[in-house]
Backbone as ProteinMPNN parsed JSONL, in Angstrom:
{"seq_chain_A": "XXXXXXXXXXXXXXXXXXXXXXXXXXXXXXXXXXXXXXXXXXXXXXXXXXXXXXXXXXXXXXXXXXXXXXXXXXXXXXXXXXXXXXXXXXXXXXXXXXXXXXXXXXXXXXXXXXXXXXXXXXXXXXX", "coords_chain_A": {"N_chain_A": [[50.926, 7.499, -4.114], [48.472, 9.364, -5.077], [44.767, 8.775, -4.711], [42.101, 7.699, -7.167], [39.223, 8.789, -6.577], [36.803, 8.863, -7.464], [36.47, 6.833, -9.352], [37.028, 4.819, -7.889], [34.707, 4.64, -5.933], [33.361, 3.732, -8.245], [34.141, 1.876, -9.197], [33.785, 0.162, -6.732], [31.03, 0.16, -6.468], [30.771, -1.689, -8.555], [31.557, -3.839, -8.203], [30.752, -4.479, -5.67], [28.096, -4.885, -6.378], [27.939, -6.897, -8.742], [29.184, -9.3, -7.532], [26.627, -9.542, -5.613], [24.756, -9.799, -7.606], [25.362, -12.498, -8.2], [28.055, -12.903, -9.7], [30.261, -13.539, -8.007], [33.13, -14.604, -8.57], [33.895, -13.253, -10.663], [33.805, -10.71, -9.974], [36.064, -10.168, -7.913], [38.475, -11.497, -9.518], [38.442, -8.768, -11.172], [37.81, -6.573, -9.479], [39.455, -6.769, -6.701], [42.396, -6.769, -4.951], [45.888, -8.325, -4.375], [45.388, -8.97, -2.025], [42.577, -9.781, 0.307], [40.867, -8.637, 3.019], [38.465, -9.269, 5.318], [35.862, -8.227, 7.641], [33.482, -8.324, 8.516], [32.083, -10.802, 10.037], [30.753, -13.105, 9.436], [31.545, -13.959, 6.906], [34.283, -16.098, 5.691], [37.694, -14.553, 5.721], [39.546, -13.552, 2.973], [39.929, -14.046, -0.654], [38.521, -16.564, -1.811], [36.638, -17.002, 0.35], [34.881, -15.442, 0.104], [33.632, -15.391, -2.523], [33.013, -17.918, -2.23], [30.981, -17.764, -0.431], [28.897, -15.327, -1.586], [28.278, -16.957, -3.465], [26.777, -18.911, -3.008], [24.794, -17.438, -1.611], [23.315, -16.504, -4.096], [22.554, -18.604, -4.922], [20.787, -19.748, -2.774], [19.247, -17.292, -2.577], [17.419, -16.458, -4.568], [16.383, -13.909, -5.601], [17.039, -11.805, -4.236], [17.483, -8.155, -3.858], [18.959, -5.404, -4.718], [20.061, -1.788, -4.071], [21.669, 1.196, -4.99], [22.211, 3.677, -2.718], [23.911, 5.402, -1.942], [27.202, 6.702, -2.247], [30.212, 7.443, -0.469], [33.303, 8.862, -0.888], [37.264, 8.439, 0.107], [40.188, 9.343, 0.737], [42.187, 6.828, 1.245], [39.344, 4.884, 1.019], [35.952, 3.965, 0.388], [32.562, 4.445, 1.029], [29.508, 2.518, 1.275], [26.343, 3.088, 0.865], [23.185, 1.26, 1.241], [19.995, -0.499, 0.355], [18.906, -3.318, 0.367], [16.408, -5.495, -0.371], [15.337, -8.987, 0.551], [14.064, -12.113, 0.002], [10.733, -12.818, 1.113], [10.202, -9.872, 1.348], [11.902, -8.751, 3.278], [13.303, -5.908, 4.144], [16.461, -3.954, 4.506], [19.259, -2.139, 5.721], [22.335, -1.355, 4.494], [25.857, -0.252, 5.525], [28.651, -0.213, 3.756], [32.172, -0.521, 4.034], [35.143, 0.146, 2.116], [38.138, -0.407, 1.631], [40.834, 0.897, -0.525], [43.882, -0.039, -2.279], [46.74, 0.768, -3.447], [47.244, 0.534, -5.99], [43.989, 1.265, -7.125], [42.667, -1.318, -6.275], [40.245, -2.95, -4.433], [40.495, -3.841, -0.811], [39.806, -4.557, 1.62], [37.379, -5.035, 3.425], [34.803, -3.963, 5.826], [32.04, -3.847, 7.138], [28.225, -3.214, 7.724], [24.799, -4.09, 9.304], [21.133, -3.405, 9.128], [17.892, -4.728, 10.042], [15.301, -2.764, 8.325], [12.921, -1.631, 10.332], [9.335, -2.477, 10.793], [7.997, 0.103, 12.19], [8.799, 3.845, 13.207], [9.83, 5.389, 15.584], [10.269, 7.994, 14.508], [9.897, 10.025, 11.61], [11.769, 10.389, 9.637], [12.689, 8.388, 7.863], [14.883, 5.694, 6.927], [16.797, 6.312, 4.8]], "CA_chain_A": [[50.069, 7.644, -5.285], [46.328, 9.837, -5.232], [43.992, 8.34, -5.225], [41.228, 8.173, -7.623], [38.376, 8.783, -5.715], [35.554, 8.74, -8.595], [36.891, 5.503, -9.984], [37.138, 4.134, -6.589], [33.785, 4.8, -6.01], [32.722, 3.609, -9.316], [34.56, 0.359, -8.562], [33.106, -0.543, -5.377], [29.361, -0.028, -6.924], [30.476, -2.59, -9.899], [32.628, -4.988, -7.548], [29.13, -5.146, -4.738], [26.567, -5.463, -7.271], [28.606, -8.127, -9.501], [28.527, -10.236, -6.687], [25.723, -9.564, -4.872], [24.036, -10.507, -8.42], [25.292, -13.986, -8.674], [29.369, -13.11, -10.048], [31.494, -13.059, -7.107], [34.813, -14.661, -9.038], [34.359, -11.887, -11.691], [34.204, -9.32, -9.309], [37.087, -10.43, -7.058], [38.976, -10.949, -10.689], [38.137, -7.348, -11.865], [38.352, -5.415, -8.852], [40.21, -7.224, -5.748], [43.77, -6.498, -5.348], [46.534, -9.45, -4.304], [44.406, -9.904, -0.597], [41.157, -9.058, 0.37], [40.8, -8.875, 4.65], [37.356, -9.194, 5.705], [36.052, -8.015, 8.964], [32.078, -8.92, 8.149], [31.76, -12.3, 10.636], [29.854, -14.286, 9.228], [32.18, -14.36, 6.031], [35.406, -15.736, 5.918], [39.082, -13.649, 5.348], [39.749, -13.85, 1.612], [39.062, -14.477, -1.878], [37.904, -17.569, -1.401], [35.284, -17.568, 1.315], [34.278, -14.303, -0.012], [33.621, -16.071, -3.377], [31.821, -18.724, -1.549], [29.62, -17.051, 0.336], [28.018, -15.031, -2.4], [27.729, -17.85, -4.552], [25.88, -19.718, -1.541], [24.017, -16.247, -1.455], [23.16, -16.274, -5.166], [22.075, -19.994, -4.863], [19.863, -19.522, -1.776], [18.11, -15.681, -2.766], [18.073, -15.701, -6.458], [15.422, -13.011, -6.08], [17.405, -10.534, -3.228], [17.665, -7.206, -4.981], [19.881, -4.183, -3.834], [19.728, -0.519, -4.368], [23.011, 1.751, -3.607], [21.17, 4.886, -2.429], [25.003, 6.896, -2.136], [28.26, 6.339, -2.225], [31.395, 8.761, -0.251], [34.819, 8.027, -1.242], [37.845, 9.381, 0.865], [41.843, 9.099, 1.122], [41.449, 4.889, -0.486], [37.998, 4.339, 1.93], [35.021, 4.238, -0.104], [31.472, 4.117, 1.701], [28.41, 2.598, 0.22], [24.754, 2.867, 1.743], [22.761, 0.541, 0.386], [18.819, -0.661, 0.109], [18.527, -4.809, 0.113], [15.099, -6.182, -0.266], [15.333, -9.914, 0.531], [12.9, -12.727, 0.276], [9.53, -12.13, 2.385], [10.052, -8.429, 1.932], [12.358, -8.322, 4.62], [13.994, -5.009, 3.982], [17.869, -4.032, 5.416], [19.829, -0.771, 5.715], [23.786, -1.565, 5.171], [27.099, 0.361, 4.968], [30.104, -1.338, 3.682], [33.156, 0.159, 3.796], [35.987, -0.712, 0.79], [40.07, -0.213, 1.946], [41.228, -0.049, -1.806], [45.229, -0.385, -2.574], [47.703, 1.996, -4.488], [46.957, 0.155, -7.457], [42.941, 1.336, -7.441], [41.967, -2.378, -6.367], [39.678, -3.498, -3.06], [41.751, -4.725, -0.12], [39.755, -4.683, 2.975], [35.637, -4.218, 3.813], [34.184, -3.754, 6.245], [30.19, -3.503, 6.843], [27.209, -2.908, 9.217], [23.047, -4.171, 8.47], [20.183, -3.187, 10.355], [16.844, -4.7, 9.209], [14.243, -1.88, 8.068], [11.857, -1.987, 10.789], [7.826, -2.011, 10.104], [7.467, 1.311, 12.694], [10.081, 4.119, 13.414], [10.131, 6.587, 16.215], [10.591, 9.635, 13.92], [9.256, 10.524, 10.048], [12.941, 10.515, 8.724], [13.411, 7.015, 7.294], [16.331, 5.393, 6.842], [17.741, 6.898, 4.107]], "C_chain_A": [[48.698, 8.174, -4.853], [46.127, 8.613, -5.506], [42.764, 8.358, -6.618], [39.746, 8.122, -7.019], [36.685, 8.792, -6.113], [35.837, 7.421, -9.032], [36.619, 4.446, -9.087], [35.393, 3.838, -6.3], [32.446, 3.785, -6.987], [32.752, 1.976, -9.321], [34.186, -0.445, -7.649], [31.871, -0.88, -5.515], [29.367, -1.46, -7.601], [30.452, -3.821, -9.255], [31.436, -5.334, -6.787], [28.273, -5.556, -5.677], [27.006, -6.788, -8.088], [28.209, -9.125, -8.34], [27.528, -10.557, -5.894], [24.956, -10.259, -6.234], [24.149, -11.879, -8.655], [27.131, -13.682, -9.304], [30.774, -13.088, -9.468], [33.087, -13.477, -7.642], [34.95, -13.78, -9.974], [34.505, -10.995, -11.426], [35.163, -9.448, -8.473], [38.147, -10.712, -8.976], [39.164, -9.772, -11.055], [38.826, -6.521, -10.553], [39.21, -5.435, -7.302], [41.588, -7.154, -5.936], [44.58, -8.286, -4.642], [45.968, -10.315, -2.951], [43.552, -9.257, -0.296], [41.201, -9.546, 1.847], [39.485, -8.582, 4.711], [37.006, -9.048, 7.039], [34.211, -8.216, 8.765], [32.372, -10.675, 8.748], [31.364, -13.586, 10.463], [30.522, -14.446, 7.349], [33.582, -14.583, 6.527], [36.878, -14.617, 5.391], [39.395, -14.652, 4.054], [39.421, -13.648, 0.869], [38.541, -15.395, -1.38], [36.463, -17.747, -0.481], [34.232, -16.162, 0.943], [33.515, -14.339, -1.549], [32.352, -16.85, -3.016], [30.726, -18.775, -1.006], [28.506, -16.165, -0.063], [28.002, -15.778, -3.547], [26.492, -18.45, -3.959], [24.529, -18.508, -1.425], [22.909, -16.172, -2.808], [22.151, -17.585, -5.203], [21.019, -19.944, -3.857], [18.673, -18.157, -1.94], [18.121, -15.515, -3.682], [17.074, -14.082, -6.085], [15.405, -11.638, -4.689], [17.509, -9.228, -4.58], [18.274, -5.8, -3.962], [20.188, -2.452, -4.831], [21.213, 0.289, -4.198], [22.206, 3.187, -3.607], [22.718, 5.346, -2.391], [26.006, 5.816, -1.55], [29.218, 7.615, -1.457], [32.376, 8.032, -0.154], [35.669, 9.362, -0.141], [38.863, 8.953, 1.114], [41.339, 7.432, -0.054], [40.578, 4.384, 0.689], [37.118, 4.585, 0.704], [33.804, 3.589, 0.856], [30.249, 3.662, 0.965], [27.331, 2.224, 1.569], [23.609, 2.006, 0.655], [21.311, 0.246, 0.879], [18.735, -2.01, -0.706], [17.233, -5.454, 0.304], [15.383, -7.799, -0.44], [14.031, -11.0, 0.643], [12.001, -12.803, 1.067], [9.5, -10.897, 2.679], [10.671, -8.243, 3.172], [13.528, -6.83, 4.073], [15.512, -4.986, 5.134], [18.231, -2.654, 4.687], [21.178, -1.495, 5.546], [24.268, -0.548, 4.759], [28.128, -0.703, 4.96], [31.11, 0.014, 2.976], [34.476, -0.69, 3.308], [37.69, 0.264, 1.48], [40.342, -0.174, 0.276], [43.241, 0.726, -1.569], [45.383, 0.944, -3.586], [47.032, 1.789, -5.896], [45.214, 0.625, -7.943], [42.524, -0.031, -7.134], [41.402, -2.361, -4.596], [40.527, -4.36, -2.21], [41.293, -4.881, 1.038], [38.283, -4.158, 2.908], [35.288, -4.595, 4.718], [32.802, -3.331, 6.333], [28.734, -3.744, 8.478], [26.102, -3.053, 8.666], [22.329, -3.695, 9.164], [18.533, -3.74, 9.387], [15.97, -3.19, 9.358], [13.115, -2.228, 8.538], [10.188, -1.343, 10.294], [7.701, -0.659, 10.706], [8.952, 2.118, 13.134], [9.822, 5.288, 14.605], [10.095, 7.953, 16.121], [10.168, 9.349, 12.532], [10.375, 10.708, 9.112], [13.33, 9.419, 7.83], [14.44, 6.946, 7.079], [17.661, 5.488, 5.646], [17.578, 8.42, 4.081]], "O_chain_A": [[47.881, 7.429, -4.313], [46.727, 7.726, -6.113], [42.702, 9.513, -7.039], [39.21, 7.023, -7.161], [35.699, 8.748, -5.378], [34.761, 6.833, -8.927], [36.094, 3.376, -9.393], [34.963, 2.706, -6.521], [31.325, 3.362, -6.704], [31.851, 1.141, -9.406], [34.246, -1.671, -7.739], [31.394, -1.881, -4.979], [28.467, -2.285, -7.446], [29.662, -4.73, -9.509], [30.932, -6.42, -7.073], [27.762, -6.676, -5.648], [26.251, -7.754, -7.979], [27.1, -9.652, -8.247], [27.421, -11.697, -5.443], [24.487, -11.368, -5.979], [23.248, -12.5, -9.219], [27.588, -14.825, -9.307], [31.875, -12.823, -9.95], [34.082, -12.862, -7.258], [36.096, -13.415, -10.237], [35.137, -10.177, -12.095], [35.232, -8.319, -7.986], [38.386, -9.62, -9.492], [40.342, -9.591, -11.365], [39.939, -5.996, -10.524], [39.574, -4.385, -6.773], [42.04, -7.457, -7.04], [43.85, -9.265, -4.484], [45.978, -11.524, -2.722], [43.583, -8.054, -0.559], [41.52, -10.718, 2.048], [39.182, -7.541, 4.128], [37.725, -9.67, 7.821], [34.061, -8.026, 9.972], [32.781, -11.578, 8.018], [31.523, -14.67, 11.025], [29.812, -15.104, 6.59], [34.153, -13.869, 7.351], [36.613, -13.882, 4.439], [39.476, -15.879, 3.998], [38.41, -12.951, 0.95], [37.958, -15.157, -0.322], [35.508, -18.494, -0.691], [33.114, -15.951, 1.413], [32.81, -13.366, -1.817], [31.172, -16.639, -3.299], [29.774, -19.555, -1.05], [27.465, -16.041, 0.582], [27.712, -15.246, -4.618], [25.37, -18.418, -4.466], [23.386, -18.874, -1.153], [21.752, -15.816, -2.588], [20.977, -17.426, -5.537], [19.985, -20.233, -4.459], [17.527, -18.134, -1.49], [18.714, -14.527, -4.116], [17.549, -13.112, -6.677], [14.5, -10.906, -4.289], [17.581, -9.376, -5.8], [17.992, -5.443, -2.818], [20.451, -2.275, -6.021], [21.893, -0.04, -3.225], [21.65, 3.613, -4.62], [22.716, 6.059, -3.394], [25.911, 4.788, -0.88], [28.973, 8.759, -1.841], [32.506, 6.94, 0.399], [35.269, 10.456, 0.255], [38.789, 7.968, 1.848], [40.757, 7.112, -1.091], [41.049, 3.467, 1.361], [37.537, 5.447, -0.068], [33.935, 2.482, 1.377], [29.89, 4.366, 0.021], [27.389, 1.557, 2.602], [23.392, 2.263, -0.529], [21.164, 0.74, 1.997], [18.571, -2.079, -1.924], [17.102, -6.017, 1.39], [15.69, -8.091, -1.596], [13.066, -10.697, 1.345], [12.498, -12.894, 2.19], [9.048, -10.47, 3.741], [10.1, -7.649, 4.087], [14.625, -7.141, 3.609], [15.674, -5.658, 6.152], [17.811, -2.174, 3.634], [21.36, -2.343, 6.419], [23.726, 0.176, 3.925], [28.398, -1.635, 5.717], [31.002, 0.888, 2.116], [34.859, -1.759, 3.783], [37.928, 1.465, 1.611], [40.069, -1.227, -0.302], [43.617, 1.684, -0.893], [44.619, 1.711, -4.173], [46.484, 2.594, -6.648], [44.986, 0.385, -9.129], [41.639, -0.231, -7.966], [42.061, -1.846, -3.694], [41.15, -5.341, -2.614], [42.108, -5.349, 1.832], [37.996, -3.06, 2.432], [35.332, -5.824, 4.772], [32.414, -2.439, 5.577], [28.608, -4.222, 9.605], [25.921, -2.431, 7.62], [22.887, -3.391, 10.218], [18.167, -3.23, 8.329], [16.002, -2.567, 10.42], [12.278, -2.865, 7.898], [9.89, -0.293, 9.725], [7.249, 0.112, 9.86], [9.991, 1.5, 13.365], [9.53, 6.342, 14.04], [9.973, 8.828, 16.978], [10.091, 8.138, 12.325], [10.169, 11.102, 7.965], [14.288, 9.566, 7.072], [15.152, 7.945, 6.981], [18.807, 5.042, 5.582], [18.388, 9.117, 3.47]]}, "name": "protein", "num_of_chains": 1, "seq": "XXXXXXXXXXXXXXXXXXXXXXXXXXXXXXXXXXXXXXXXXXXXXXXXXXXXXXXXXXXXXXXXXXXXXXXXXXXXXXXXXXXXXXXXXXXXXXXXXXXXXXXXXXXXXXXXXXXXXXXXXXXXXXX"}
């Protein structure tokens, strides 16, 4: 089965931000397919801990806030670059990368942070 690779895309924006806002069982509902494999460490493999951990997230930072500066979709990979401002102005760079299933649903992410340091080497910033 094609993919849809705009949808996909479109899905991965709704499915991060849902939970990153505070709705992680509505976005694992909506856009998670029958298993979700996590390779991010410091969450566990699942619904469940993946649930848990941005509730715990939601409960601890009400006032994180996240940007998606671009998205590239490809075969069923979708990439998102993102722009997280967390409490104390601590800025962060991530990519998370979305596995999604035949069916159009999320099945596997992967992801990478880097805080947004105060000085940089070069005049390009990080996006």
């Amino acid at each position: 089965m094609k993919q849809d690779l705009e949808k996909n895309k479109k899905n991965a924006i709704a499915f991060y931000k849902m939970a990153y806002e505070g709705n992680p069982s509505k976005a694992v509902e909506l856009y998670v397919g029958d298993v979700y494999i996590q390779h991010n460490p410091l969450v566990g493999d699942g619904k469940q801990p993946f649930i848990d951990y941005f509730e715990r997230m939601a409960k601890d930072y009400p006032d994180k806030r996240i940007e998606f500066v671009r998205s590239v979709a490809e075969q069923n990979l979708v990439a998102l670059h993102t722009h997280q401002t967390w409490p104390g102005d601590e800025e962060y760079v991530t990519m998370d990368f979305f596995r999604f299933d035949t069916n159009g649903k999320i099945v596997e992410h992967w992801d990478a942070m880097q805080q947004v340091p105060k000085e940089s080497a070069n005049a390009n910033g990080m996006y």
